[in-house]
N, C-alpha and C positions, 0 to 999 in steps of 0.2 A: 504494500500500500504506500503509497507517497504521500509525504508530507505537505500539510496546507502551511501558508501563513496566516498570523491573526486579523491579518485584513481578509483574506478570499475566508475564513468561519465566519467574520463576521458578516460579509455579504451573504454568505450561508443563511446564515440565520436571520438575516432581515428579507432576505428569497420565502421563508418558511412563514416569516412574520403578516409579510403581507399575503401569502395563501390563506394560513388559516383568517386573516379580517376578511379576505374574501369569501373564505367558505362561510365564515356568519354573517354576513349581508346576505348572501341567498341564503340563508335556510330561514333568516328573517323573513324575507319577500315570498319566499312559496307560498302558494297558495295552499289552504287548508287541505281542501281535495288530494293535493302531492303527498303531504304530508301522512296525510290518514292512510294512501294508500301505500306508501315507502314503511308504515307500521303495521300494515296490514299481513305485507310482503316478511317483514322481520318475523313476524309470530305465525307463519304457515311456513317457514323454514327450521324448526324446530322435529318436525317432522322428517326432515332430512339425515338427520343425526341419530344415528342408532341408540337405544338404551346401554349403557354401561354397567355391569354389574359391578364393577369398580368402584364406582363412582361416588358410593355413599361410602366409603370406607377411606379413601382418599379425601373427603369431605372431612368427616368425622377426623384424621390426623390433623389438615390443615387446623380447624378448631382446638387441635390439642396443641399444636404449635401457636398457636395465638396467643389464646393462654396462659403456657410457661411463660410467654413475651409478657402479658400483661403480670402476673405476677413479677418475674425480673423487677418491673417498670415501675409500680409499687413500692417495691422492696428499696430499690434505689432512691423514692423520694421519701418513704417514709418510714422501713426499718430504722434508717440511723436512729431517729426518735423516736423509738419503741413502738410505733403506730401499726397495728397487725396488719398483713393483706389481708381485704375483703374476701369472702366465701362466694358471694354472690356479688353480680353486675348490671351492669345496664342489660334490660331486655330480659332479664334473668337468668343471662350467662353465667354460668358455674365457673369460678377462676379455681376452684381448688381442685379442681378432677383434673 
């Protein structure tokens, strides 16, 4: 890969900057119609994608890695001061499982 300078990234990124202000002026201007049927299109493509049986077990880790995170996250603002981590959380997320 070759090397940029920090003038041609910053061109880079001001190329990117002005795409995405452009992509939200139109999705501003679409008409409703467009849009309803661009939502339409998103949720009969669901269909397309095979059930996983995986899927809820790889769910279920992700959540348990959250978790540890959130505990960790806790513990570093508020073990120093004796402050326990919470058992429970927003939504009634279980941070102790």
């Amino acid at each position: 890969m070759r090397a940029i300078t920090a003038e041609q990234a910053r061109a880079y990124l001001e190329r990117w900057d002005l795409a995405r202000d452009a992509e939200a002026v139109e999705l501003q201007r679409a008409p409703m119609a467009i849009k309803f049927r661009q939502l339409e299109a998103l949720m009969a493509s669901r269909d397309a994608f095979r059930n996983d049986p995986q899927r809820e077990q790889e769910i279920e880790s992700v959540r348990e890695r959250w978790a540890g995170l959130r505990r960790a996250f806790v513990c570093l603002k508020g073990c120093r001061e004796g402050i326990e981590p919470p058992t429970r959380g927003f939504s009634g997320t279980n941070f102790a499982s």
